[in-house]
C-alpha positions as CSV (number, residue, x, y, z in Angstrom):
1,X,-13.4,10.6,20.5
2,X,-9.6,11.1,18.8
3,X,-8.8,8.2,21.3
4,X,-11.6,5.7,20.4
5,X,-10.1,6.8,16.8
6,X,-6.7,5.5,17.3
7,X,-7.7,2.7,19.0
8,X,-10.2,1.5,16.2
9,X,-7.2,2.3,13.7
10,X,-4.7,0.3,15.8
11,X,-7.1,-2.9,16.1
12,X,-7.4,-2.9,12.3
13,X,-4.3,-2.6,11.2
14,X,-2.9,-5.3,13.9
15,X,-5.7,-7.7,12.7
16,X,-4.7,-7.3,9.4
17,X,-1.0,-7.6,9.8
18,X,-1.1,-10.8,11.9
19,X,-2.8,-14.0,10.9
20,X,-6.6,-12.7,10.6
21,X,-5.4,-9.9,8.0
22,X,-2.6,-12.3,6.1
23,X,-4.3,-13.1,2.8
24,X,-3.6,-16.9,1.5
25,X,-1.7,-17.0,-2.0
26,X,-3.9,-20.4,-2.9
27,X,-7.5,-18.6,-1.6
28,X,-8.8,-16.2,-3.4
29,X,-11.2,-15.2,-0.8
30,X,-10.7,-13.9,2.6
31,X,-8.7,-11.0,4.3
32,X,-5.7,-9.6,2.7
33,X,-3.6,-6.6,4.0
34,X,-1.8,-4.3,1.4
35,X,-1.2,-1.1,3.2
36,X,-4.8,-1.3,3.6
37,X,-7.0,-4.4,5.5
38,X,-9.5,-5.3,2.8
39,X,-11.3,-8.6,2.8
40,X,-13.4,-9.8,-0.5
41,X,-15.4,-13.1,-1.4
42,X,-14.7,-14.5,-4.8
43,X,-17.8,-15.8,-6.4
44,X,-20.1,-13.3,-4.7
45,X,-18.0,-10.5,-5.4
46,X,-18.2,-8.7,-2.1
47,X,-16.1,-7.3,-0.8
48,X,-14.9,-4.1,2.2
49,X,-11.9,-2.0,2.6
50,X,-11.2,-0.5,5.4
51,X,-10.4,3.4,4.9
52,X,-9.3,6.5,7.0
53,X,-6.5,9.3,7.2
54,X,-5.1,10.9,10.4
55,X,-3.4,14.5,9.4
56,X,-1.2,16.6,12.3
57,X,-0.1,19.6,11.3
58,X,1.6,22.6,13.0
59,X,2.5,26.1,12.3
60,X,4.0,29.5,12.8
61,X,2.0,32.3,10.7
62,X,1.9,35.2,11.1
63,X,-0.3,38.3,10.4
64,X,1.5,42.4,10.2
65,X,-1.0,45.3,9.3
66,X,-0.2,48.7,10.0
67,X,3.0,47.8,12.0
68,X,1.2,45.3,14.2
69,X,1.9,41.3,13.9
70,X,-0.5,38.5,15.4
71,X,1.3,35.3,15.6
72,X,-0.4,32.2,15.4
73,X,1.8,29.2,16.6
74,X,0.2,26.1,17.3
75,X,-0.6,22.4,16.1
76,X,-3.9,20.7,15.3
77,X,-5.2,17.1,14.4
78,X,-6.3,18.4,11.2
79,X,-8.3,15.4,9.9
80,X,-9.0,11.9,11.5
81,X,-11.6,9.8,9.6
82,X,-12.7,5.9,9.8
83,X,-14.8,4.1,7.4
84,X,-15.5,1.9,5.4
85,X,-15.8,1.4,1.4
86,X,-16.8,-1.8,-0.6
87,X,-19.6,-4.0,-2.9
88,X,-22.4,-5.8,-2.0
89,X,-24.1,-7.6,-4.3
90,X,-23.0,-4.8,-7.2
91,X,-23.4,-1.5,-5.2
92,X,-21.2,-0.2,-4.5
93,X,-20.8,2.2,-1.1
94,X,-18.4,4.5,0.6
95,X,-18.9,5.5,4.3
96,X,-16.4,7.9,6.1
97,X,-16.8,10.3,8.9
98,X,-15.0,12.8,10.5
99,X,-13.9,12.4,14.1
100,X,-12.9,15.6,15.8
101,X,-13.7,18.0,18.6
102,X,-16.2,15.9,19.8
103,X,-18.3,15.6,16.8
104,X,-19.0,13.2,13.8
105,X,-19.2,14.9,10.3
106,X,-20.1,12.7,7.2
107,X,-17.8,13.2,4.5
108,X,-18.6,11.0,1.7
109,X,-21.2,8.6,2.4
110,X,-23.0,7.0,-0.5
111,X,-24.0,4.3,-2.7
112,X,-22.9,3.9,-6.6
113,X,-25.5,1.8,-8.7
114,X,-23.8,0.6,-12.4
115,X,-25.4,1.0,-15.1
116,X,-24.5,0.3,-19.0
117,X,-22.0,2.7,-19.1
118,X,-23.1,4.9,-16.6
119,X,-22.5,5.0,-12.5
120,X,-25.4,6.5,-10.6
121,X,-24.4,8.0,-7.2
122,X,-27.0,8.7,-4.2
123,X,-26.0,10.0,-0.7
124,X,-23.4,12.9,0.7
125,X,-20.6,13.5,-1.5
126,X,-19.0,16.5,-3.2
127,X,-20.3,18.3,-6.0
128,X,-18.4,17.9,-9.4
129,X,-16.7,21.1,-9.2
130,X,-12.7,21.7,-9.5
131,X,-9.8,19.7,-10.2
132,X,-8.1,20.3,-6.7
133,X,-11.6,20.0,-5.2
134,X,-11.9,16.5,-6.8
135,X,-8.3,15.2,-6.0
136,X,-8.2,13.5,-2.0
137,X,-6.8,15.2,0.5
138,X,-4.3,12.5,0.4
139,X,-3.0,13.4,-3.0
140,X,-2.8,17.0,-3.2
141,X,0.2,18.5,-3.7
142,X,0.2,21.3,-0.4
143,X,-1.2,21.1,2.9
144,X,-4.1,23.2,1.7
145,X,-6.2,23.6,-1.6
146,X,-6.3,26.7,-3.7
147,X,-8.2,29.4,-2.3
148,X,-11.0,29.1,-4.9
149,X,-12.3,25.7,-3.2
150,X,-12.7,27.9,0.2
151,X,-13.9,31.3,-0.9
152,X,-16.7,29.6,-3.3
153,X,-17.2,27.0,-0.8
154,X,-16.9,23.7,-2.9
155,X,-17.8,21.2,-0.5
156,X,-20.2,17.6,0.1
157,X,-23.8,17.9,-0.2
158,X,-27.0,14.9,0.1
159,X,-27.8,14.5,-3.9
160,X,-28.1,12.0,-6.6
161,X,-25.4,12.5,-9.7
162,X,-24.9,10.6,-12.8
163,X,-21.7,9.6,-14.1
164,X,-19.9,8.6,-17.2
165,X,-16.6,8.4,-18.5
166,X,-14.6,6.6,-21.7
167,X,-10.9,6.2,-22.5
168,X,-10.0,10.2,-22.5
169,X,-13.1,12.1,-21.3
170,X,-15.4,12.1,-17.8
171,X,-18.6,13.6,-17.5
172,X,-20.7,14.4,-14.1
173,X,-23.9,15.8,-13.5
174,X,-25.9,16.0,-10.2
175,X,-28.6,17.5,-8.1
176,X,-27.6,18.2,-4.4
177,X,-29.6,19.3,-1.7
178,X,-28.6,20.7,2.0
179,X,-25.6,19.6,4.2
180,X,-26.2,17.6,7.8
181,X,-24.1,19.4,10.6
182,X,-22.7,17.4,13.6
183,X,-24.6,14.0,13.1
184,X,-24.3,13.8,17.7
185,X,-26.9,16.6,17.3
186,X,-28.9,16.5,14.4
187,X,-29.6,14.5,11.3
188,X,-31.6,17.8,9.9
189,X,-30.2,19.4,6.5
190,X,-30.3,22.7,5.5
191,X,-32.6,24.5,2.8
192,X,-29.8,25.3,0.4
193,X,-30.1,23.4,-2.9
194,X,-27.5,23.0,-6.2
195,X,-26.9,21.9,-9.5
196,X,-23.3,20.6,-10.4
197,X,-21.9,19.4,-13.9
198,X,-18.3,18.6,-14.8
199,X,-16.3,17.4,-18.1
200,X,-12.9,16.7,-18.3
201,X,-10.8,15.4,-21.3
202,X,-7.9,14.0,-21.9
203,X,-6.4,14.9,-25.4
204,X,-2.4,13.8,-25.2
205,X,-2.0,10.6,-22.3
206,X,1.3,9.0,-23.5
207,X,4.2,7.6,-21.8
208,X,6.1,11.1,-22.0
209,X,3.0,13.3,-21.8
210,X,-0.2,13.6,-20.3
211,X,-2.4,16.7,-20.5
212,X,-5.7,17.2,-18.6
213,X,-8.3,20.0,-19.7
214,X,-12.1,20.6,-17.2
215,X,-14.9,22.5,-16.8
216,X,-17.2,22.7,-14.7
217,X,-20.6,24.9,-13.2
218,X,-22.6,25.4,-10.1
219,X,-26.1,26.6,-10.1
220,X,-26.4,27.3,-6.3
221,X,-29.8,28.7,-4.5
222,X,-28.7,29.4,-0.8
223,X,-32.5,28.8,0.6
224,X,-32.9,31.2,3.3
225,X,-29.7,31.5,5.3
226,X,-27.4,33.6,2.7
227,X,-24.3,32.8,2.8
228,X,-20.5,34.6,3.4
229,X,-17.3,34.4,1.0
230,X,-14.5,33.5,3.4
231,X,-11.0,32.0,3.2
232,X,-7.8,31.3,5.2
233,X,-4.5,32.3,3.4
234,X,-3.4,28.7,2.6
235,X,-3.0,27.9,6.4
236,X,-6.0,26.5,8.6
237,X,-4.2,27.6,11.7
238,X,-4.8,31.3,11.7
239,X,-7.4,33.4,11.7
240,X,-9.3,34.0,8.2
241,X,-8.1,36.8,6.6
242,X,-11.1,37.2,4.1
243,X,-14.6,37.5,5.4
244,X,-18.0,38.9,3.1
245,X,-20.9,38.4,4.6
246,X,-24.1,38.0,2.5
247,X,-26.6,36.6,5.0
248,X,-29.9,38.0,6.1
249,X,-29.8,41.7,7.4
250,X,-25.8,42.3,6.5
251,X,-25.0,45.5,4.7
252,X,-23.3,44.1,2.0
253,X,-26.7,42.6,1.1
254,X,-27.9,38.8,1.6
255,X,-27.7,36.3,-1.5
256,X,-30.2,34.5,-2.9
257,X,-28.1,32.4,-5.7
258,X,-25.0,32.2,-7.3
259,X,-23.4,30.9,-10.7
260,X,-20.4,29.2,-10.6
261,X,-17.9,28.7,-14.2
262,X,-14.0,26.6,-13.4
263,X,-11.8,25.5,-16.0
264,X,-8.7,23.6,-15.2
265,X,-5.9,22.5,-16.6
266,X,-2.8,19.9,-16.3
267,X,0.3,18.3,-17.7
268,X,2.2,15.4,-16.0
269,X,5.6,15.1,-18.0
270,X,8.0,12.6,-16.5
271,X,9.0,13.7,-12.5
272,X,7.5,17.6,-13.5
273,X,4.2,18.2,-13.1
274,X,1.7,21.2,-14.0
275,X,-1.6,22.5,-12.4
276,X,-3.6,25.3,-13.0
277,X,-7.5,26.5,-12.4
278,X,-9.5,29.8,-12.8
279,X,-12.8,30.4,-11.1
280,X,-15.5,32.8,-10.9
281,X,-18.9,33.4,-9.1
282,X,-21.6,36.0,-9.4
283,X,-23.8,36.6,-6.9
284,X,-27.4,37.3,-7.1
285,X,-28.9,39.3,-4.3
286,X,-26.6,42.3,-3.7
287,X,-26.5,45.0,-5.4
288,X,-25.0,44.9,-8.3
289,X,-25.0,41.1,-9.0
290,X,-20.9,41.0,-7.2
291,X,-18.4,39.0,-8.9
292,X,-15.3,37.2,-7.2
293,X,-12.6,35.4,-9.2
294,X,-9.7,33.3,-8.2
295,X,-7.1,31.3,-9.3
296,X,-4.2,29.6,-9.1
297,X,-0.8,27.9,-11.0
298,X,1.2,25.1,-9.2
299,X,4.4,23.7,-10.7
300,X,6.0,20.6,-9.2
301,X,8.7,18.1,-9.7
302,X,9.6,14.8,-8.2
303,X,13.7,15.0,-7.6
304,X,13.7,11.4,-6.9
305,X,12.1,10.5,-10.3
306,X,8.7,9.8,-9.7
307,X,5.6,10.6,-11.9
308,X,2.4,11.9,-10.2
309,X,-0.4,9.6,-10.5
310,X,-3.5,10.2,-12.4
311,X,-7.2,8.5,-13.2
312,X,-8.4,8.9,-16.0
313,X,-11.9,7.1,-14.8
314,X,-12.5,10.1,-12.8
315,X,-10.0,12.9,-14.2
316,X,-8.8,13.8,-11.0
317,X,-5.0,13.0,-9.8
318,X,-4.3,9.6,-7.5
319,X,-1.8,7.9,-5.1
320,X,2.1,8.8,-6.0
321,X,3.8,5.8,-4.9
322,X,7.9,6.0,-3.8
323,X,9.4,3.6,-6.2
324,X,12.3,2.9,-3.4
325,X,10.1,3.5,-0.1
326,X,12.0,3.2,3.6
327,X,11.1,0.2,4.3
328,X,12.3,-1.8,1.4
329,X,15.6,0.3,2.1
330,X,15.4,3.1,0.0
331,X,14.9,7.0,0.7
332,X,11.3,7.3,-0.2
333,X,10.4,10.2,-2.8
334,X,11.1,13.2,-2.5
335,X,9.3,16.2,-4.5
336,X,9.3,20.1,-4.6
337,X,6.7,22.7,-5.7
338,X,5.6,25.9,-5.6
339,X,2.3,27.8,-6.3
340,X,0.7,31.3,-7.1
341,X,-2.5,31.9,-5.9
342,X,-4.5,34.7,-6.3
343,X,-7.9,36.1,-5.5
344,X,-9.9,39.3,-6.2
345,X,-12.9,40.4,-4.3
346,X,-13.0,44.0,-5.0
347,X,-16.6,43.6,-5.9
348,X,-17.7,42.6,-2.4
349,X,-15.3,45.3,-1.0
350,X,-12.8,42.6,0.6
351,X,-9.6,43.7,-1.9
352,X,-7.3,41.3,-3.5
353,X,-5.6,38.5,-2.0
354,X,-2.2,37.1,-3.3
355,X,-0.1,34.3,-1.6
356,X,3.0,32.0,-2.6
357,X,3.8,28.7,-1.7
358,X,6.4,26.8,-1.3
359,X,6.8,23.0,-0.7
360,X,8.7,20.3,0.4
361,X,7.0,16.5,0.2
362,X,8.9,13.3,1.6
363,X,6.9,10.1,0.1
364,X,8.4,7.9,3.1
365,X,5.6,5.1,1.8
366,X,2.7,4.2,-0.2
367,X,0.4,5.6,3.0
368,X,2.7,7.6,4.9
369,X,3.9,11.5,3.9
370,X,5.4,14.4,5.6
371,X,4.8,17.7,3.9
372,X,6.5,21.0,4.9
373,X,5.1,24.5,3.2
374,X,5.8,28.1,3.7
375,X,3.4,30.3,2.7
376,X,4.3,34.0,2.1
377,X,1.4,36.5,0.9
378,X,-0.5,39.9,0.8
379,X,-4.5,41.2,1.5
380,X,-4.6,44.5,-0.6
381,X,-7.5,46.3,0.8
382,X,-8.4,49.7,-0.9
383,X,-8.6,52.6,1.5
384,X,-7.0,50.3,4.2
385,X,-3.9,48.9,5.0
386,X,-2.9,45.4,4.1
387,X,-1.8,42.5,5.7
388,X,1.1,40.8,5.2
389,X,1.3,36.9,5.9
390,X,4.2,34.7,6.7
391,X,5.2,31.2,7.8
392,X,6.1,27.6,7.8
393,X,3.9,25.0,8.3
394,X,4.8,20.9,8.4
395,X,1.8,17.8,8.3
396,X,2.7,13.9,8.8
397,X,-0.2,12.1,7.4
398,X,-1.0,9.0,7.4
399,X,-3.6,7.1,5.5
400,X,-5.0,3.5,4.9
């Protein structure tokens, strides 16, 4: 499947950088190829992009409890999508799948309707919860999200949403319904069913400033399959270090529902950049209605002078492009961060998790980016004995 991948990727981007992809300066029509095939038809309007991302990533983590370490040294293809976005006559759709192991996942696949100053959105896409959540893959600042988006599992879902936004503000609303599994097997969903609403504002967005503020809920009914509170520490090589089961028949208890509250916040401030989100979720169902809370800082800066991107259309941070990238004879961009991230499940008897990151990212072009973390952190477990984690990690990505 990764082959068939690679070779669909390779045809498009040769087409489009040879005489089928080279768009005509006197036709307004037709193919063009800028980092990314696209062809469009002027007095129609339609028009397709081609899209996907190929991540490879590698680590050495490991795990010590009790004088004991578990190594996990290895590489994976992390990601490798193909698909397609576009208009036709004024819809607009998206269509991307996941191509690994064998199996085809949808990730967001849907059509946007526009309105008078509204977007309506049908099909499988995420759920308007969490800046990080929101921002691509491509544009996040570490290999992996916060652990918030994992343990409270923020993720794509088959509904209908509604969206608006005006010079400084975006607001989301939507009803979602259950997730497809491995479309080879099964185009079936599950029973689970959600309501998601965001807000986000923008009160300072100047040339020296820009400060992002969000909100967001979840109203989540888990049908009949419960559900469990899990999380990796900030690697997806390893084991998971956090597992709480609340499906059918566990002792914990199973959950029926759950509430969801974020709030996030950011500044972007020349080449530094701010980040930081808090998150809770009660669970109803066990005993005692459990709580979990999470949350995060990141601090970043671009060394090479850069200024991360951000839309305000969608509130959600964008493509950072090197202003001197390799090819045109420069060194690229070159950025460093670091982030606090920590987590507290006391409530569902899984203790408290703390990790640190630090990060390296080389902007080598507009599509291309090599990211090296280390990722340093503790699981505090009362009455047992915690687990240290340790470890770099390094990704090339690519996108188009």
């Amino acid at each position: 499947m990764f082959k068939r991948y690679l070779t669909s990727a390779a045809l498009v981007a040769l087409a489009s950088a040879t005489g089928l992809g080279a768009a005509r300066a006197d036709d307004a029509s037709g193919w063009e190829f800028d980092g990314v095939p696209s062809w469009s038809h002027a007095e129609s309007g339609d028009r397709f992009t081609f899209r996907g991302r190929i991540y490879l990533d590698a680590a050495n983590i490991d795990f010590e409890q009790a004088g004991v370490t578990t190594s996990f040294d290895d590489s994976e293809i992390r990601t490798a999508r193909l698909g397609i976005t576009g208009q036709f006559s004024g819809v607009g759709y998206v269509a991307e799948f996941d191509l690994i192991n064998e199996a085809v996942i949808a990730k967001d696949v849907y059509f946007t309707f526009h309105g008078n100053g509204f977007d309506i959105l049908a099909g499988h896409m995420k759920t308007p919860n969490s800046l990080e959540e929101q921002t691509s893959s491509r544009y996040i600042t570490f290999m992996e999200r916060g652990t918030g988006t994992d343990l409270f599992g923020l993720d794509r879902r088959v509904g209908l949403a509604i969206a608006h936004h005006g010079d400084n503000y975006t607001v989301k609303a939507g009803i979602y319904g259950g997730v497809p599994g491995d479309l080879t097997d099964s185009f079936e969903l599950d029973d689970s069913s959600a309501f998601a609403a965001r807000v986000t504002y923008t009160p300072i967005h100047t040339d020296d400033l820009l400060v992002h503020l969000g909100a967001s809920i979840r109203e989540f009914d888990y049908g009949d399959a419960g559900t469990r509170v899990r999380a990796r520490p900030r690697t997806h090589i390893t084991d998971r270090i956090v597992t709480a089961d609340f499906r059918p028949g566990r002792p914990l208890g199973e959950a029926d529902s759950s509430t969801f509250i974020g709030l996030e916040a950011a500044a972007i401030s020349g080449p530094f950049h701010a980040h930081a989100e808090y998150m809770t979720m009660e669970l109803d169902g066990p005993v005692g209605k459990p709580r979990i809370d999470s949350g995060f800082v990141n601090l970043g800066y671009f060394i090479t002078g850069e200024t991360r991107s951000y839309s305000t259309s969608s509130g959600t941070f964008s493509r950072t492009r090197p202003a001197t990238p390799v090819s045109e004879g420069g060194m690229g961009a070159f950025e460093i961060a670091g982030r606090y991230d920590y987590s507290d499940l006391n409530d569902v008897a899984a203790g408290e998790l703390t990790t640190w990151t630090l990060g390296l990212n080389w902007y080598v072009e507009d599509h291309f980016r090599v990211m090296a973390n280390y990722v340093t952190g503790e699981l505090a477990v009362a009455g047992g004995a915690d687990t240290d984690v340790s470890g770099p990690q390094v990704r090339v990505q690519w996108d188009f």
